[in-house]
Structures are given as structure tokens and as C-alpha cells.
N, C-alpha and C positions, 0 to 999 in steps of 0.2 A: 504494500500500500504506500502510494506517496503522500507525506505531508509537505498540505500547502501551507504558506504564512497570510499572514492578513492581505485581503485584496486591495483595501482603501491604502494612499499615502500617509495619511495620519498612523493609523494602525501599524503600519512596515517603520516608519519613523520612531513609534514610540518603544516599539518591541527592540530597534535596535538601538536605539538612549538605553532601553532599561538592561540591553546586553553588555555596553558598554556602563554604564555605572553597577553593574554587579561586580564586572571586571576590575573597576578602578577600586570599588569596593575591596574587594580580595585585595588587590595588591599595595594599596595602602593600610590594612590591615598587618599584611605581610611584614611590609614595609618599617612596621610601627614594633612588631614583635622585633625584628633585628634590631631595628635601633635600641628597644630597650636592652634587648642582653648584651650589645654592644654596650652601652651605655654603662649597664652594670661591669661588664670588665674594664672598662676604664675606670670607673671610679673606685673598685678594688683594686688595679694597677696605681692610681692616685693613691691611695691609703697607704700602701706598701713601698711605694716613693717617699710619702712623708713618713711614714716610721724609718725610714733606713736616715733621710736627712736631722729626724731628730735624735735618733741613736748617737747618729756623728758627733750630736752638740754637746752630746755629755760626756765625751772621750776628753781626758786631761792627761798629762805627762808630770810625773811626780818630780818632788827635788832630787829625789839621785834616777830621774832620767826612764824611769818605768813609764808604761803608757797602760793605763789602765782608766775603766769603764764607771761613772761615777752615777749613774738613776737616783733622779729624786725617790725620797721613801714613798708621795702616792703612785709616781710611773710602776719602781720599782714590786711592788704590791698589787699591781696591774699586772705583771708579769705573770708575775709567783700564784696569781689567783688559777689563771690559768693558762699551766703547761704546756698543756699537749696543744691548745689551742694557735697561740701564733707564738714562733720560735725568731730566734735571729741568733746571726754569728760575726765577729767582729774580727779582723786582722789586719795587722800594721804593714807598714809598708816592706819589712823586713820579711814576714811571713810570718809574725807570730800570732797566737790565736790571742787577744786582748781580752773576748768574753764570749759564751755561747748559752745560749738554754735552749734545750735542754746539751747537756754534755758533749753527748753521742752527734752533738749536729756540726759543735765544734771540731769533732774529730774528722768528719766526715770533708769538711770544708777545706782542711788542711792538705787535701789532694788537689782541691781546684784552683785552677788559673786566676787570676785577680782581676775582674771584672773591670771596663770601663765608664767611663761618665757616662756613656748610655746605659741605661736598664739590660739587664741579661736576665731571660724567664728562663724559669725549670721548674721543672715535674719531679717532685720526690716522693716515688712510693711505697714509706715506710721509712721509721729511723729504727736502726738494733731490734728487725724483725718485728717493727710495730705495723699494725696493720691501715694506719689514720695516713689518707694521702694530701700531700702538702705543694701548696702552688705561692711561687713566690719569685723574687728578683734578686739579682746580686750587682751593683754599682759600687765605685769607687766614688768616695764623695770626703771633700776639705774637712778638715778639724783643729781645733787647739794642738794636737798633738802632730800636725799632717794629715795628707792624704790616708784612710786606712777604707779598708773593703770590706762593705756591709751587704750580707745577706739576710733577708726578712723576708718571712715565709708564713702562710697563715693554713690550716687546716682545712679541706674541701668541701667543710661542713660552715665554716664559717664566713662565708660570704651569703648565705639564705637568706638572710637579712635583707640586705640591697637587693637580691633578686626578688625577694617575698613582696617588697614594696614597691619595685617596677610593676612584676604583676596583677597586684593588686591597683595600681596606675594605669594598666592597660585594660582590666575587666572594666573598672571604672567608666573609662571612655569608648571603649567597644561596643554599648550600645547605641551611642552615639552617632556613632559611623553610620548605620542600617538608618538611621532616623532621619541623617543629614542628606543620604543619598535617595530617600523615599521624597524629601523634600524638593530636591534639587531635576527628581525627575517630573515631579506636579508642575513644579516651574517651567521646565522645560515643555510639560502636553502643553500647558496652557499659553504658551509662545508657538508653538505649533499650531496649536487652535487659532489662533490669531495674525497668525501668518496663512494659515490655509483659509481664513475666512472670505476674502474676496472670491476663491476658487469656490468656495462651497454658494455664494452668493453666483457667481457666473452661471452653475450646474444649478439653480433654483429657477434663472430664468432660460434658460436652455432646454429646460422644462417646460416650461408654459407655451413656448412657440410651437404654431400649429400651424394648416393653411390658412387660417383667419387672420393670422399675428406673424405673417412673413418681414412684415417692416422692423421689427422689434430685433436690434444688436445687441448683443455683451457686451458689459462694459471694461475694458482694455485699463482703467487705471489703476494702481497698487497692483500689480500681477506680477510676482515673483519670472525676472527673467526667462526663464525655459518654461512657463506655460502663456506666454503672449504672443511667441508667433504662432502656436497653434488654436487661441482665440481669435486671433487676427483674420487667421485662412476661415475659421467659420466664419466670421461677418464676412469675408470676401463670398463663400459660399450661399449665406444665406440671401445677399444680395442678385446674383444669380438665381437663385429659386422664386424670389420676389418677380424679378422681371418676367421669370416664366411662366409665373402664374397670373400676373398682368397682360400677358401674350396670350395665355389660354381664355382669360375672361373677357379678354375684346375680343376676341374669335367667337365665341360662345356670344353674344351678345349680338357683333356684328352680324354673324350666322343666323340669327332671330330674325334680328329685322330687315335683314333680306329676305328672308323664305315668308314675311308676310303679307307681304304684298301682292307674291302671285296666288298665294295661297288665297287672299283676300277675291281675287278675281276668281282662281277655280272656285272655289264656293259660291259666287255670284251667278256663275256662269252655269253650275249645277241647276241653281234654282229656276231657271229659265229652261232647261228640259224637262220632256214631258216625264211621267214618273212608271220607274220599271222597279226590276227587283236588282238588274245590277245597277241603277242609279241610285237607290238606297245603298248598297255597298260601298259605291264610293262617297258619298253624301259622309259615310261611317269613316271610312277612312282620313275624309280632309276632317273631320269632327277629332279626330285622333291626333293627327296631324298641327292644328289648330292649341290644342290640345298644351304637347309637348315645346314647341314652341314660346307659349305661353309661361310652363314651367322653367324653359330654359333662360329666359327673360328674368323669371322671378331669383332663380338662380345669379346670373350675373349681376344685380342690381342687389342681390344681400352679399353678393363676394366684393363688390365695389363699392358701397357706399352705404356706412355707419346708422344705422335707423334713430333716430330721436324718440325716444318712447319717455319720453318727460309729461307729455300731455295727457285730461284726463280725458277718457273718451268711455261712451254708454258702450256697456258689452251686447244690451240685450238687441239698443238700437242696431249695430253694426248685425248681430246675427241673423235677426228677422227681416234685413233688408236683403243680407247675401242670401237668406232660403225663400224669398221673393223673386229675385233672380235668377236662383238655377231652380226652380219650381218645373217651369217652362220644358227647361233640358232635361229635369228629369222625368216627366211625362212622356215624351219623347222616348227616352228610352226604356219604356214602361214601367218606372218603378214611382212614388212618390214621396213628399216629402212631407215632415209636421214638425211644428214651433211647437214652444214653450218655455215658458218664461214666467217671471214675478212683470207684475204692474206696472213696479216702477224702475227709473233707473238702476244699472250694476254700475256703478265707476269703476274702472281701473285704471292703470299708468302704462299707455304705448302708444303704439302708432295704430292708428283708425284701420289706414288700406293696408298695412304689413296685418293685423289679426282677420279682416275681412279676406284676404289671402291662403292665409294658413286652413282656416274654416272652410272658404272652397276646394283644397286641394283632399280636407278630410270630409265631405259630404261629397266632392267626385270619386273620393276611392272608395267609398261606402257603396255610391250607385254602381258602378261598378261589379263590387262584389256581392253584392244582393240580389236575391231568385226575381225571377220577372211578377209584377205584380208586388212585390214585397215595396216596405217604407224604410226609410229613413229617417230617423227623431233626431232633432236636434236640441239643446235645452241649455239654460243659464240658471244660476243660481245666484242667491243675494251673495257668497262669501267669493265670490270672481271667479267661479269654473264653468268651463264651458263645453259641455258634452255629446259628440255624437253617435247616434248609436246606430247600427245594421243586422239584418237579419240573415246577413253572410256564412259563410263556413266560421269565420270566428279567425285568431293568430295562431297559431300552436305555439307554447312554451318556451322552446327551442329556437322559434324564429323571434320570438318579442325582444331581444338584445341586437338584433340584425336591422330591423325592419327600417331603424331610423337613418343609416348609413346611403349614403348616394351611389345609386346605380344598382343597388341590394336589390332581387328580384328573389321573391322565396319558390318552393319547386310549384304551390294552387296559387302563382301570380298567375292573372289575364298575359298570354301571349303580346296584347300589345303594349304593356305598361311599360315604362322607361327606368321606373326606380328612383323617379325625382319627387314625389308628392311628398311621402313623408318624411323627407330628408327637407326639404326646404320647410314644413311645419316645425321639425324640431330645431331648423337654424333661427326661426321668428322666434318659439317660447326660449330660446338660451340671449337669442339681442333682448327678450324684456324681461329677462331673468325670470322667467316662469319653468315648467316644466309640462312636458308631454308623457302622459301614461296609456297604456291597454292594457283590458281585461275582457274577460268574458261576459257577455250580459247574460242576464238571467235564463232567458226564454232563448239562449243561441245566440250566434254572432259574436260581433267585436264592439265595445264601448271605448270611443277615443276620449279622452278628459285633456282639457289643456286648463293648466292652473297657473292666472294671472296674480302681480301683487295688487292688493286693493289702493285706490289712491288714497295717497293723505289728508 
């Protein structure tokens, strides 16, 4: 199995801060142990320098010429307390041993070379088969009596002290470390947060762009170096898709209002011959024809130009005048039509002709889908919804997430439908922030509901 690491930049960034502060962690830790046991051998190398310099200060040379070793009674008492603990040996420049404790260390020192002004370390494991091992230095250092060679040596037990205290100086601070680095990494997400904000703000509106909102750029300022020329190439891109879709909608629009005019004529032209069964046919046809056109119209005119739905406008007026109008057409094609409504005004907040629009496109799809002889209900309510209803096959489930989409044809569309009607009702209720729903009516069929906001 492969393990992946985090996909976002934040996450790969934070994951590697906190790989690298466990690291600095560890090794400042490390770090911190050497320096103390370092530390502690220096300062018991220091100790063992000063007793050898202050051995030297009590060496005197008597009046007939002896060099002997003179300890105050508290030094000397310091000594004697204990033995085995730290030892030293003293000898003159001649070779003679001046003083030793214990005995045996004198004896022993009496084979060795005479140490320099620098420190000389040794390992002594055992004095006369004792078993206490002894770590200490031998120099040569000035006295009243001359130069004479001091070794001073202390027991392997007796430096626990200074190590006991470093340690206890590093457990101390050792928590501290974890806490300072958990810190340092907060600091660091939240500088990261803060640095990637602008990027997290780009990807919010990069988001929102659709074909409605092609004009809309990212904004290129505070963008960390290496993510601005690849915001840059999208605005360069999305401006290209803007003009394409500018090209598409004057085509689409041009394309309209050219094909109306002959279209206008061949239906004139219809009416003036005598009536057969295929002059109904085609009568059906330029009826269809008429039709789409008119959708595509409605179409380029919501992809072009921003609807004002600021105004209030009567819901129930607008309905009962559009099922006035297509009354007519839908007798014609044998189905009918019925109002209903309250008394009195519905106000809402939109455009007059964009909801009178939407309304015909959903009582054409109604006639439409309805058995011959069947009606069509249409109806307003005081709380701004406006509902109509058909005695159709109804939506299936399956297609009611589909249906709103442009060019969506489900498998019981009418062979001649284009897929523009309820795609252009759901672009009217999203410009007046309304919404479009279906459901099944009671008795069969489909109930469209489009829910307006009420005006203020």
C-alpha cells in the first residue's frame, strides 16, 4: 500500500515545519545533554586545577632548607575527613616526594615523569589493590619553595554531584523544549494561514465562476511569486471563454431574429391556403418552429442582459393575463386551460415580462405533455407561489435533478422539444432569487411551483 501525505499546500507545509522542529527538537536536546556532561568535566577538571594551585600555596622551605607541605588545620581536616575520596601527591623539583595521601599514591608517583604547566589527565584504577577508581591531573605549578609537581586526583564517585545537578538542570528544562517547539510550530501554521490566504480567497472565487459570471477575474494582488503566473494564464483564459460565449450569444440571438421573419411570412402564407390534413402538419410545424425560436431569444436576452427585479409587480395580474393569452393556443391544440387565484393583489419583487415568460414556457410544457382533452391549472397564492399543474405522465424521480439543465431532453420528452423551456424558467427564478420545484400532483401528473420573494 502507498502512503500518500496531505494533498493541500498548507497540510505538506505544516507536516514538514513539524518534521523539521521535531528534528531541531532532538538535536538541540542532544545538543544540550553534551554540553552538560561536557560542562561537568570541565568544571571537575576546574576543581582539580584549583586544588593542585592551592596545594602549591602551602609548600614552604624550612630554615635548614627542607621543602615541606604546611595545610591549614581546616584544609588539612578536609583531607583527613576523607581518604579514599580525593588524594594528591607533591614532589620537588629534585624528585623528592614533599607529601602524599594517601601513602601508596606517593609511592606510586615517584615512577612518573614531572608533569608540565599544562594539565596531564590519568586514569588510576586502584591504589595497593584498592578497588575505588581515580580520575585526576598532574601539573607543574610555582611555589615559595619553587617549581614542585602536583598530582590531585579525586574518586569516580565523587564528581555525582556536579553531574547530579546538571541533570537535574536539564530534566528541568527538557520540558520546555516540547512546549517551545509546539509553540513555534502554531506560529509558524498561522503564518502559513496567512500567507496562503489570498490563494484560499482566489480558489473561493474561482469557484463561483460559471457561464453566467465569465466576466469575473482573480485577483492577482499579495500572491506569493510562483502562484501569479498561473492566476495570471487563468484570467488570460477566462477572458477567452468570455468572448466565446459573447460569440455564441450573438449567434444564438442573431440566428432568432433572422429565422423570424420568414418564418413570420411562412405562417402568413399558411393561412391563406385552403385547409388539408398536411397543411395542419405544417401549420404544427412552423407552430414548433415559432416556438423555439422564441425560447432561443429568451435565452440570449437572460445570457446578455442582467434582469432588474427590484420592482413590485401583481403575481396574480401577470398570470391570469398570460392564461388569457395562451387560452386560445391551447384550445387549438385540444387541451384547456383554468385560473385561480385570491381576489386581490400577490406583490412580489421582479420583472413583470421575465415571470410572464417563465409561466408560458411552464403552461407550454404542461400543454404539451397532457392527454388530449385534459387541462391545465394554473394558481397563485397570497404567500408568492405560483403553481402549475398537468394531467401528464408526471417527472420521474430520476429525471427531477436533470430537467432544469439546457438542452436536457429526458427518454417521455415530445420528439420535438428542444430542452430550452425549463432551463430558461429556472435561469428567471435564480435572477429573482426565487426557486423552481416538481412534484407529483395528487390525481397524476407534474405540479411546477415557482416561489417568488414577497415584496417589502
Amino acid at each position: 500500500m502507498i502512503l500518500r501525505g496531505p494533498r493541500s499546500l498548507q497540510g505538506r507545509l505544516v507536516v514538514r515545519l513539524a518534521a523539521l522542529f521535531i528534528a531541531g527538537m532532538v538535536a538541540i536536546a542532544a545538543f544540550l545533554v553534551w554540553r552538560a556532561y561536557d560542562t561537568a568535566d570541565s568544571l571537575a577538571e576546574r576543581e582539580l586545577s584549583l586544588r593542585a594551585a592551592d596545594l602549591a600555596r602551602y609548600v614552604v622551605r624550612g630554615a635548614d632548607g627542607t621543602v615541606r607541605l604546611e595545610l591549614p588545620v581546616p584544609l588539612q581536616k578536609a583531607y583527613e575527613a576523607n581518604p579514599d575520596q580525593d588524594i594528591f601527591a607533591l614532589r620537588s623539583s629534585d624528585g623528592r616526594v614533599i607529601a602524599a595521601q594517601p601513602a601508596a599514591f606517593g609511592a606510586l608517583i615517584e615512577r612518573w615523569s614531572a608533569p608540565s604547566d599544562d594539565p596531564a589527565y590519568f586514569h588510576l584504577p586502584g591504589i595497593s589493590g584498592g578497588t575505588q577508581d581515580y580520575y585526576g591531573l598532574g601539573l607543574t605549578v610555582d611555589s615559595a619553595a619553587g617549581p614542585v609537581a602536583v598530582w590531585v586526583a579525586r574518586a569516580s564517585g565523587g564528581f555525582a554531584l556536579i553531574h547530579s545537578l546538571l541533570e537535574e538542570f536539564i530534566f528541568d528544562i527538557a520540558w520546555v523544549i516540547p512546549l517551545f517547539m509546539l509553540l513555534c510550530l502554531a506560529i509558524a501554521v498561522l503564518a502559513i494561514r496567512n500567507t496562503l490566504a489570498p490563494i484560499r480567497q482566489v480558489s473561493e472565487i474561482a469557484a463561483s465562476i460559471g457561464p453566467g459570471t465569465t466576466s469575473v477575474r482573480l485577483p492577482e494582488d499579495n500572491l506569493p511569486r510562483e502562484i501569479a503566473p498561473l492566476v495570471t494564464a487563468v484570467n488570460r483564459a477566462l477572458g477567452r471563454l468570455e468572448q466565446g460565449f459573447a460569440v455564441q450569444r450573438q449567434f444564438t440571438a442573431n440566428a432568432a431574429h433572422e429565422l423570424r421573419t420568414p418564418l413570420a411570412i411562412i405562417t402568413g402564407a399558411l393561412e391563406t391556403m385552403p385547409a388539408t390534413t398536411e397543411l395542419a402538419r405544417l401549420k404544427g410545424d412552423v407552430d414548433r418552429m415559432n416556438r423555439l425560436v422564441e425560447q432561443l431569444l429568451s435565452v440570449a436576452r437572460l445570457d446578455a442582459v442582467a434582469l432588474d427585479v427590484s420592482a413590485n409587480v401583481d403575481l396574480a395580474a401577470i398570470a391570469r393575463e398570460t392564461v388569457a393569452n395562451l387560452a386560445p393556443w391551447a384550445l387549438g391544440q385540444g387541451r384547456t386551460i383554468a385560473f385561480s387565484g385570491p381576489d386581490g393583489a400577490v406583490s412580489v419583487r421582479g420583472d413583470g415580462y421575465a415571470i410572464a415568460d417563465a409561466l408560458r414556457n411552464l403552461v407550454e410544457n404542461a400543454v404539451v405533455h397532457s392527454p388530449p382533452n385534459g387541462e391545465v391549472t394554473v394558481s397563485t397564492s397570497a404567500d408568492g407561489r405560483l403553481q402549475v399543474a398537468d394531467q401528464g405522465p408526471g417527472v420521474p424521480e430520476e429525471d427531477r435533478a436533470h430537467i432544469f439543465e439546457r438542452f436536457w431532453r429526458g427518454r417521455r420528452a415530445p420528439s420535438h422539444g428542444a430542452g430550452l423551456g425549463l432551463s430558461i424558467v429556472a435561469e428567471i427564478m435564480k435572477a429573482h432569487g426565487g426557486n423552481v420545484t416538481v412534484e407529483s400532483g395528487s390525481g397524476g401528473g407534474a405540479v411546477f411551483t415557482l416561489g417568488f420573494p414577497r415584496a417589502g
